[in-house]
C-alpha positions as CSV (number, residue, x, y, z in Angstrom):
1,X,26.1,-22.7,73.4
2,X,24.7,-26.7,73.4
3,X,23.8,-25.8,76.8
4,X,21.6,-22.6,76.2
5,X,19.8,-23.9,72.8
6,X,21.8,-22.4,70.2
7,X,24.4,-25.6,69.7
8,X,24.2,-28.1,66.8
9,X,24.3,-31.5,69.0
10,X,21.9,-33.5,68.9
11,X,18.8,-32.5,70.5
12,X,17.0,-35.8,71.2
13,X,18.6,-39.0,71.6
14,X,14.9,-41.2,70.9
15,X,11.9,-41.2,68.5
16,X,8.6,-39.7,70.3
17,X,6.7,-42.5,71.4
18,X,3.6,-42.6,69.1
19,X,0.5,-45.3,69.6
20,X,-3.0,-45.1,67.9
21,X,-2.9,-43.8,64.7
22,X,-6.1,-45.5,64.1
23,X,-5.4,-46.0,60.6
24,X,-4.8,-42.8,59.5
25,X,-3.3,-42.3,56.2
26,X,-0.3,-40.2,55.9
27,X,1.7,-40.1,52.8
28,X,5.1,-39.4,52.8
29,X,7.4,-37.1,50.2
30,X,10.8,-38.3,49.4
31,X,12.7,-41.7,51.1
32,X,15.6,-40.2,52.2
33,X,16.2,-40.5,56.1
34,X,14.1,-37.9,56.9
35,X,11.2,-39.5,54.9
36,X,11.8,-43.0,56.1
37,X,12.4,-42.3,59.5
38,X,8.6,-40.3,59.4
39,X,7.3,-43.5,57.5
40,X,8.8,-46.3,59.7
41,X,7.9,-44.4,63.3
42,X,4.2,-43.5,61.9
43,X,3.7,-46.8,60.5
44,X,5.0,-48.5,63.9
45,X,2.2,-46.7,65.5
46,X,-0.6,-47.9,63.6
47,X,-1.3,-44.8,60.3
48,X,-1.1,-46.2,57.2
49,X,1.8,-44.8,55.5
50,X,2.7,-44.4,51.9
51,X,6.1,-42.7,50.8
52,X,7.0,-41.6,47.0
53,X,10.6,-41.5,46.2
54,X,11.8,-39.7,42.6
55,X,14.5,-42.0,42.5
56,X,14.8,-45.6,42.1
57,X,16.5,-46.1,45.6
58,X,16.2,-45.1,48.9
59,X,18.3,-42.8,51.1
60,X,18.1,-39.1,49.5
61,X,21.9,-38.0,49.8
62,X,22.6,-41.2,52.0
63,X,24.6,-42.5,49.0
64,X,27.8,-44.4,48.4
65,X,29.0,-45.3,45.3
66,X,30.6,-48.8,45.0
67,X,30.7,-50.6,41.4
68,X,28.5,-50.3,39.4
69,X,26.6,-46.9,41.0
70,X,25.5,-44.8,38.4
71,X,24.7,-40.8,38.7
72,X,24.0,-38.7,35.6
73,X,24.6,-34.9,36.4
74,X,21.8,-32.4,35.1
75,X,23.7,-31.4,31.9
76,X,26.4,-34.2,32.6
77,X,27.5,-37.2,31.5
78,X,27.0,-40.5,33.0
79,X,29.4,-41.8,35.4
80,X,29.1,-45.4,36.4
81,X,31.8,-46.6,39.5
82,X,33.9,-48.8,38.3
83,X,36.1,-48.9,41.9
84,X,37.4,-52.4,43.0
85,X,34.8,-54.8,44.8
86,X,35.1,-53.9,48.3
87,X,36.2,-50.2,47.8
88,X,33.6,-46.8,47.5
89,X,33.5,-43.3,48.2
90,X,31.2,-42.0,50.3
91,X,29.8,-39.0,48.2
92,X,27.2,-37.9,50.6
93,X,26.8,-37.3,54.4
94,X,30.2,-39.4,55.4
95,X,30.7,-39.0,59.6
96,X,28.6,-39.0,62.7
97,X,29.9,-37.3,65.9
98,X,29.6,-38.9,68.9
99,X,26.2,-36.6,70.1
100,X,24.3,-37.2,67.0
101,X,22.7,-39.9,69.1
102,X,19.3,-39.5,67.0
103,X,21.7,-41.5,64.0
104,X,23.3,-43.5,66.4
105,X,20.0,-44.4,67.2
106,X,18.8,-46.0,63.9
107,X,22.4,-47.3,63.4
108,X,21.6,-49.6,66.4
109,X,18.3,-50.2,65.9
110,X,18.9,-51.4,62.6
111,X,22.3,-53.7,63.3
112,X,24.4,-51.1,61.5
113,X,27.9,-51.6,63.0
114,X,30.1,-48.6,62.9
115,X,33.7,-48.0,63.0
116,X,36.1,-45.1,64.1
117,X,36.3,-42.2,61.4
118,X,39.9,-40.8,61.7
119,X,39.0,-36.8,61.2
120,X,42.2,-35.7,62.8
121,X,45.7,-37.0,62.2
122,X,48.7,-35.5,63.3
123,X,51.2,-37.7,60.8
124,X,49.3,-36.1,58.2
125,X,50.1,-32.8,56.2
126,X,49.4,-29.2,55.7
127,X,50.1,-27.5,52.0
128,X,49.5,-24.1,52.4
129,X,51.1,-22.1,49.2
130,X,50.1,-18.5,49.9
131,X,52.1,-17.9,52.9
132,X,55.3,-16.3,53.0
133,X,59.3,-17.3,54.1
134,X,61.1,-20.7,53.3
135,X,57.7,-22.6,54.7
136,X,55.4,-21.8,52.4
137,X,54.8,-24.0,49.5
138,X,55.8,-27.4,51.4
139,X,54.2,-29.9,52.4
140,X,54.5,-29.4,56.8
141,X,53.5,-32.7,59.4
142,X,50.5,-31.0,60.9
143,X,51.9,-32.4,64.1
144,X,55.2,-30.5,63.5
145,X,53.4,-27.2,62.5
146,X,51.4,-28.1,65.6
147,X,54.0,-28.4,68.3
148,X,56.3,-25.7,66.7
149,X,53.4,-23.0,66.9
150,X,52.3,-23.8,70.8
151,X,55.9,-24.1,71.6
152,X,56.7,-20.9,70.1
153,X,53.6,-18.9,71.5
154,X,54.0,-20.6,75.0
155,X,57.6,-19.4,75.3
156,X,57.0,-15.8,74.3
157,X,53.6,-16.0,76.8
158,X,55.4,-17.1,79.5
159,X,58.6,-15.6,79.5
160,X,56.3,-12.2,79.6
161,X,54.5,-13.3,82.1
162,X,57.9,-13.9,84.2
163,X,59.1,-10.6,83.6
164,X,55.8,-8.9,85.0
165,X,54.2,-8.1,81.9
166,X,50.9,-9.5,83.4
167,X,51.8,-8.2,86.8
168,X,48.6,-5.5,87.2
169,X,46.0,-8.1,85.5
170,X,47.0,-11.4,87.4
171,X,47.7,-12.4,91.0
172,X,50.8,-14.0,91.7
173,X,49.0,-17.0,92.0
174,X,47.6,-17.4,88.8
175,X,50.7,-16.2,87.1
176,X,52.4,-19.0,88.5
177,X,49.5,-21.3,87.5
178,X,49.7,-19.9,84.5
179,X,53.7,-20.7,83.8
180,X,52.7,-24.2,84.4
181,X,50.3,-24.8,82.5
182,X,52.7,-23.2,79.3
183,X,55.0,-25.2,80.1
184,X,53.0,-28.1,79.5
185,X,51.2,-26.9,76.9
186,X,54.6,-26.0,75.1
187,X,56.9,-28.4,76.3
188,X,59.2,-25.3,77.9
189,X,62.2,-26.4,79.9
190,X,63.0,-24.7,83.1
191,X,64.7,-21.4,81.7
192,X,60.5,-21.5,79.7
193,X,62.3,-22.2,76.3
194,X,61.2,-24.0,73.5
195,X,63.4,-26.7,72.0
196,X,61.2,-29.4,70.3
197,X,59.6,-32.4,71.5
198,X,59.5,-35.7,70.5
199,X,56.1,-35.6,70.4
200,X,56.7,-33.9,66.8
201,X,58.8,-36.3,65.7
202,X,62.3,-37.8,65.2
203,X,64.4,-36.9,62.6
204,X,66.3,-41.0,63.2
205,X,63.9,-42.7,65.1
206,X,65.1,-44.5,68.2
207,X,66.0,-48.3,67.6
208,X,67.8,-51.0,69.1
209,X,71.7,-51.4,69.7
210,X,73.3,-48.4,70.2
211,X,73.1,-47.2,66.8
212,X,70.5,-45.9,66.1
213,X,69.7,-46.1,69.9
214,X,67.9,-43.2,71.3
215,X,67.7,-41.5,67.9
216,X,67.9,-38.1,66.8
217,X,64.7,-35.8,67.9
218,X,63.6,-33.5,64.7
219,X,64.9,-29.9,65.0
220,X,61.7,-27.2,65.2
221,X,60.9,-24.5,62.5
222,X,61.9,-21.0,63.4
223,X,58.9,-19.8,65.0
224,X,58.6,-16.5,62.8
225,X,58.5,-19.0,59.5
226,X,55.9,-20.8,60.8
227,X,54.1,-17.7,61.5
228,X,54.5,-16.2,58.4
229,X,53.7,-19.8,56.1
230,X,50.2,-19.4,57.4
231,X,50.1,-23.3,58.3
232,X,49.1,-22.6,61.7
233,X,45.5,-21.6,60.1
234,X,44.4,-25.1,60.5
235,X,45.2,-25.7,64.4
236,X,42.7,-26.2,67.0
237,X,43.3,-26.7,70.6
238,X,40.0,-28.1,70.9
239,X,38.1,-30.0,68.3
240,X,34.1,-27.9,66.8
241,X,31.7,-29.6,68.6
242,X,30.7,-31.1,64.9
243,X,34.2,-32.6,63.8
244,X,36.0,-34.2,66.7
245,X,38.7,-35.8,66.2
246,X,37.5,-39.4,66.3
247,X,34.0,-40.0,64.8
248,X,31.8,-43.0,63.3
249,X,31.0,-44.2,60.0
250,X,29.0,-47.3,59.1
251,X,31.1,-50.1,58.2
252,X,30.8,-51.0,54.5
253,X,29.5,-47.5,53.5
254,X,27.6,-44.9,54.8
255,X,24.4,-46.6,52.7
256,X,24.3,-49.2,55.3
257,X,21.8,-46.6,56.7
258,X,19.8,-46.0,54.2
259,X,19.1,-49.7,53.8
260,X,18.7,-50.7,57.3
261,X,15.4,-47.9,57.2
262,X,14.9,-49.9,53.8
263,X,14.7,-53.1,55.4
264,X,12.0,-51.9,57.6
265,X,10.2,-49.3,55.3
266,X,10.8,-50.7,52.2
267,X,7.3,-52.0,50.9
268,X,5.9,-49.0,52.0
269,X,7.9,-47.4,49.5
270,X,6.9,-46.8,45.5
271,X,10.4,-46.0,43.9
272,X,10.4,-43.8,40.3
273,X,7.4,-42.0,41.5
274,X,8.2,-37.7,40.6
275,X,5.7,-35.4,42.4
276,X,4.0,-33.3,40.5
277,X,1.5,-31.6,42.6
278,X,0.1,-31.3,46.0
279,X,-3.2,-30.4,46.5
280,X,-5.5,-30.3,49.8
281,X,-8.4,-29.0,51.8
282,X,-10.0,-29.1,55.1
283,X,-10.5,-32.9,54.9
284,X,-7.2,-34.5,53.3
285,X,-4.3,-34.2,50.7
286,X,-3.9,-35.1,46.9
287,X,-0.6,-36.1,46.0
288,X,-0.1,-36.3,41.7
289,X,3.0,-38.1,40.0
290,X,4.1,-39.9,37.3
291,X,6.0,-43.4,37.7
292,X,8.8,-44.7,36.6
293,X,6.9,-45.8,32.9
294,X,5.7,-41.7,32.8
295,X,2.1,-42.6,33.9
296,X,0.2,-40.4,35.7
297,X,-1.1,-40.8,38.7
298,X,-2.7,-39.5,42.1
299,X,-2.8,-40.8,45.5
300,X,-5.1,-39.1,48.7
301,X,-4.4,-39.1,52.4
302,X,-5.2,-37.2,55.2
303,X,-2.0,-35.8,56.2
304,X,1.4,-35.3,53.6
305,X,5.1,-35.0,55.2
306,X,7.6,-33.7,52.7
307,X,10.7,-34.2,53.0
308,X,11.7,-32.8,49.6
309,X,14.7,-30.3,49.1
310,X,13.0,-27.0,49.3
311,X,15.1,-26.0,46.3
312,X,13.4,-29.0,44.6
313,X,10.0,-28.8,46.2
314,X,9.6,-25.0,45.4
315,X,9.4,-25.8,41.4
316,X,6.9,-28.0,42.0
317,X,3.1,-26.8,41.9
318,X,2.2,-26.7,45.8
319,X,-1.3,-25.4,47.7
320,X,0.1,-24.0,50.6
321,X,-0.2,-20.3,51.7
322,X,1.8,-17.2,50.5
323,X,3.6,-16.6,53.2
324,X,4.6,-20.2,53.3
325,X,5.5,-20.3,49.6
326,X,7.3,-16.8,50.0
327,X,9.7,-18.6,53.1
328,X,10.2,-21.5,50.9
329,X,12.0,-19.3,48.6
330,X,14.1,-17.4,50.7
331,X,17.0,-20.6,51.5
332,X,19.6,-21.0,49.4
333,X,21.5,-24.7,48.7
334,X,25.4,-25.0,49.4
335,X,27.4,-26.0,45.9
336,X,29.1,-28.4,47.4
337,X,32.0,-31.1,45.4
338,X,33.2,-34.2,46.0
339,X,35.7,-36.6,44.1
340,X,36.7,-40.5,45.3
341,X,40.3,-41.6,43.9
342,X,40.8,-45.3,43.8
343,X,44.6,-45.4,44.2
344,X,46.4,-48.6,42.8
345,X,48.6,-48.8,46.0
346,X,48.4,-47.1,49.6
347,X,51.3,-45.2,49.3
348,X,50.3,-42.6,52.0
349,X,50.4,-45.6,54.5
350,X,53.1,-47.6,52.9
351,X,55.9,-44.6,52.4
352,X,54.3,-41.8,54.6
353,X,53.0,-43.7,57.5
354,X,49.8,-41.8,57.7
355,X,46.2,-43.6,58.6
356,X,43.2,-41.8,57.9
357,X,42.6,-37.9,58.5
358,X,43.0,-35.1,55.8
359,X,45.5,-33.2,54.2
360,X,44.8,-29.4,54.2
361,X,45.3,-27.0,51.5
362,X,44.4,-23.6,51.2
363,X,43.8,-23.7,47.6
364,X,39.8,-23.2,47.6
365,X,39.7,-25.7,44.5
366,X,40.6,-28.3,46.8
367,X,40.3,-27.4,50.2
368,X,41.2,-31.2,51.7
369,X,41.7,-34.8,50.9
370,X,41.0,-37.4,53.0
371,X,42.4,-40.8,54.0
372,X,40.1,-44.0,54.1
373,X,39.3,-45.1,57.5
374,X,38.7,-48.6,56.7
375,X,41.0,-51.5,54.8
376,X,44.2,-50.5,57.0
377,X,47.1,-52.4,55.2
378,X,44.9,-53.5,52.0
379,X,46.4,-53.1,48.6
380,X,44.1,-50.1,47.6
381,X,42.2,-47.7,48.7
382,X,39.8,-45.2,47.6
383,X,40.8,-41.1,48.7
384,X,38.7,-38.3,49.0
385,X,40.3,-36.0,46.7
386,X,38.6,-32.8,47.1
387,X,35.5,-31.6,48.6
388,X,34.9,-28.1,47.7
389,X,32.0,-25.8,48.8
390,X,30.6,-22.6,47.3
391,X,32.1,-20.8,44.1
392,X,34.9,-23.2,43.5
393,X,32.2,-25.9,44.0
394,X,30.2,-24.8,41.4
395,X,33.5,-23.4,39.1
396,X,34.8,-26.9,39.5
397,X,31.6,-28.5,38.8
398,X,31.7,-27.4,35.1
399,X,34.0,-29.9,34.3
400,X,33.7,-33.5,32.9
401,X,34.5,-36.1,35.3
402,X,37.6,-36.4,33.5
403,X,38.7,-33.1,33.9
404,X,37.9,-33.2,38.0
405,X,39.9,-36.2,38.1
406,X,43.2,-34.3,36.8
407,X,42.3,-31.1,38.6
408,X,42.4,-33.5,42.4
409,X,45.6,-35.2,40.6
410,X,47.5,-32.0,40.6
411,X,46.1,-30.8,44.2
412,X,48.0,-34.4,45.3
413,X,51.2,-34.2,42.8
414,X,52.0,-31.4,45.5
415,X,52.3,-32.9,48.2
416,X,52.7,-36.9,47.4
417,X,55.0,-37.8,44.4
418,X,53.7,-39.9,41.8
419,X,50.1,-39.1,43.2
420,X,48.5,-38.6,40.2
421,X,49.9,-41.7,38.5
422,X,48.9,-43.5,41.1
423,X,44.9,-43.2,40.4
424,X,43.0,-46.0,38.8
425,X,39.5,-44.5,38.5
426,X,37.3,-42.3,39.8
427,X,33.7,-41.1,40.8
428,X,32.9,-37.7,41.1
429,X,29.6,-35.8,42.5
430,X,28.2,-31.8,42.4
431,X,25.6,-32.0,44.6
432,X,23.8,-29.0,43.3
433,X,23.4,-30.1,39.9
434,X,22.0,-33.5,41.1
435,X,17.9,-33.7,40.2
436,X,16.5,-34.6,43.3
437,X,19.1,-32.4,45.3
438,X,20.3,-29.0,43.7
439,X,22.7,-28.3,45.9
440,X,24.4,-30.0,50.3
441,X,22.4,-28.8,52.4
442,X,20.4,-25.6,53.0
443,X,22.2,-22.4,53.5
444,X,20.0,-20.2,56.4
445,X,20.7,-16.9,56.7
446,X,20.8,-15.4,60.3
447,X,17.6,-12.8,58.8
448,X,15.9,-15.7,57.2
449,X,16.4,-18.2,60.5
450,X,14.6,-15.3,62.2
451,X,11.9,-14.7,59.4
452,X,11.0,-17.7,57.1
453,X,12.3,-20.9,59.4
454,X,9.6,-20.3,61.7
455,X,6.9,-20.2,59.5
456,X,8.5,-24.0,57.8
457,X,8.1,-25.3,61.1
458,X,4.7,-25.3,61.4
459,X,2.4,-27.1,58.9
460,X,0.4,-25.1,56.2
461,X,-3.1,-27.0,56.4
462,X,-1.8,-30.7,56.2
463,X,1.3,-29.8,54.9
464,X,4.7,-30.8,56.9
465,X,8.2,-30.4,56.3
466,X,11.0,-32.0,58.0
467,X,14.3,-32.7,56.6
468,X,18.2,-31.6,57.2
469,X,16.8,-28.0,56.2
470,X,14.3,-28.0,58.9
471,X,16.9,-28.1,61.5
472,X,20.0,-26.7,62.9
473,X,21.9,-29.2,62.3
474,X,22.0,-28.4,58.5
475,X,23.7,-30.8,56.2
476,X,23.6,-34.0,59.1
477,X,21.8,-36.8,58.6
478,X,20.6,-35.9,62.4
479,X,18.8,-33.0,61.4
480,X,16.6,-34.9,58.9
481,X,16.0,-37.3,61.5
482,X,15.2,-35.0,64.6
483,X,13.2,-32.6,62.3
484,X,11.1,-35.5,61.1
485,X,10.9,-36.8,65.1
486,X,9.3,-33.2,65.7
487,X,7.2,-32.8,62.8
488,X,5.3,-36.6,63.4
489,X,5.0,-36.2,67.4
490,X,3.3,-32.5,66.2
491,X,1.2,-34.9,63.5
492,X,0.5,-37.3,66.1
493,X,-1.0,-34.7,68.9
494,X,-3.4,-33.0,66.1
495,X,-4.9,-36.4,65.5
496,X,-5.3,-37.1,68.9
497,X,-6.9,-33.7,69.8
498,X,-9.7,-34.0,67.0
């Protein structure tokens, strides 16, 4: 799908070389990545660049909150982190695959070091509660769920296959190829039965002397319960091409991005100025705010990038055609949830040997929590306990940060004892009732991707959007970067051809 233009990788791995923007002034609309990485590539090539941000930092959703982070809900209360130094939650975008080389990029360029992101763990568990038989309602190894299911399927598959059930469709080549490869894949022995593996576990590990010895190998679920306990729902022989199983993260936050464009862009930036209007004409661009005192103001450039939400930037008074106003309004914003527990002990590595990856529920509330990546045999650690999208997101999302806290508590309590006791603090996020957000990521429809996208990619008059939305690799830092990369090279060559 990568191949033939309809993947989400990364599309470019490199900014569009720029050179001679003779002083041209561009101004800039938000100072998120998108924003910053228009602002630090234009201003590298000589235009004279100035970005407004709402807020009173940089990096749009590029966010981590550490001690002391504050983040007041609309119609909330204000939370303020009080986690441990050295622990945070990364509330925001919080992984880069490997082919998101347009992050990796800046993440380089900048002397952000990165570290492995566990997505996938095997030691880790399932929780499924709707299924059916004596499965259903526990707490499973992934790992054992795992090998149980392939060894179960490859069986029945190749024991069919021996008695000629696949006779008319196969050769007797490829049937025997076939055989093999079950075998492998579910650890049949010669008579193509399976009996376990220890690959899902011991129930006594082996040890020295002769007791323990060799150990005891676990025994396997009854393939039918597994069936029927719906675990299996989270299995995967082969990884989306956006979550692999091992992934990056910045060390020390996923912020460390935000403030490496900082570094570079950061006097180019004026912090607690709201956009109020956007004007322009055949000659240039008038961009009104108010600052951070509530004085009004206007600023004038030739050309304006805006990297605004659109479910932000279409309540504010624009110029810009209908039909462009009209596309505008036809994207909806994910309600998406997120909640970081600082736990007063790391009990899932201490008493359940688990590092990093998620737990998996199928209680929509909850969906998955998640394992920190970083501070392997610390004291504490900080958990993702939930990270909801859609309905429950915005169900959840109605209650006080107190109340979110006992909901993830209760999600945990069923698979870990003592879970809930266990949490110190927390700091909690709705992303669509966030000001300058209102809502993840934009939610294209196949009808609108066909209709209104289109028209967003171009510029109206002097007008350009880039951003995650103006991508698809919605809800990646990536797509704010690569749309910005293609909305400045497009800025670039209209300068260049007047």
């Amino acid at each position: 799908m990568t191949a033939l233009g309809f993947g989400i990788a990364s599309a470019q791995a490199a900014p569009p070389k720029l050179a001679g923007g003779g002083g041209k002034k561009v101004i800039v609309l938000g100072a998120g990545v998108a924003g910053m990485t228009a602002a630090y590539e234009l201003s590298k090539a000589g235009y004279e660049v100035t970005v407004l941000e709402a807020r009173s930092f940089a990096g749009g959703r590029c966010q981590t909150a550490r001690k002391g982070f504050k983040l007041t809900e609309l119609g909330g209360e204000t939370q303020e982190c009080d986690f441990d130094e050295g622990l945070y939650i990364n509330h925001g975008p919080w992984r880069i695959p490997y082919h998101h080389q347009s992050t990796l990029h800046y993440t380089k360029e900048f002397n952000v070091p990165v570290e492995i992101f566990v997505n996938d763990n095997d030691h880790s568990y399932v929780m499924f509660q709707h299924g059916k038989g004596p499965l259903a309602g526990k707490p499973l190894r992934k790992g054992e769920v795992a090998a149980d299911m392939r060894g179960g399927a490859a069986e029945i598959l190749a024991k069919s296959v021996k008695q000629g059930a696949l006779d008319a469709q196969m050769s007797a080549e490829d049937r025997e190829q076939l055989i093999a490869y079950l075998v492998g894949e579910g650890y049949l022995t010669n008579d193509l039965a399976y009996k376990g593996t220890e690959g899902r576990g011991f129930a006594i590990p082996p040890g020295p002397g002769v007791d323990p010895g060799p150990g005891k190998p676990s025994t396997p679920y009854a393939f039918a319960d597994v069936l029927h306990s719906n675990a299996w729902r989270v299995l995967t022989s082969v990884s989306n091409y956006d979550q692999q199983r091992t992934m990056f993260q910045p060390v020390g936050g996923m912020d460390r991005i935000a403030k490496g464009f900082e570094g570079a862009v950061g006097h180019l930036i004026r912090y607690s100025h709201q956009v109020k209007s956007f004007k322009q004409n055949a000659k240039g661009v008038e961009v009104a705010f108010t600052d951070g005192d509530g004085k009004p103001g206007t600023i004038a450039a030739d050309y304006c990038i805006c990297t605004i939400p659109l479910s932000v930037l279409r309540q504010i008074d624009i110029q810009v055609s209908k039909p462009f106003k009209e596309a505008m309004a036809n994207v909806a914003y994910a309600p998406v949830g997120k909640i970081g527990l600082q736990m007063k002990r790391r009990f899932w590595e201490e008493d359940h040997h688990i590092y990093g990856g998620h737990v998996y529920f199928d209680d929509p509330e909850v969906l998955s929590l998640s394992f920190p990546s970083t501070g392997w045999q610390s004291k504490k650690g900080v958990i993702l306990g939930y990270y909801q999208f859609g309905g429950q997101a915005a169900k959840v999302s109605a209650l006080s940060p107190a109340e979110r806290q006992a909901l993830a508590g209760r999600a945990g309590d069923k698979v870990f004892d003592g879970y809930s006791a266990s949490i110190e603090n927390s700091f909690s996020v709705a992303w669509h009732r966030v000001e300058h957000n209102l809502g993840g990521w934009a939610q294209w429809s196949d009808e609108e991707r066909a209709k209104s996208y289109p028209v967003l990619c171009e510029p109206d008059g002097r007008l350009y959007l880039a951003g995650e939305h103006m991508s698809y690799i919605g809800g990646w830092q990536a797509g704010g970067i690569e749309s910005a990369w293609q909305q400045i090279a497009k800025l670039h060559a209209r300068v260049h051809a007047a």
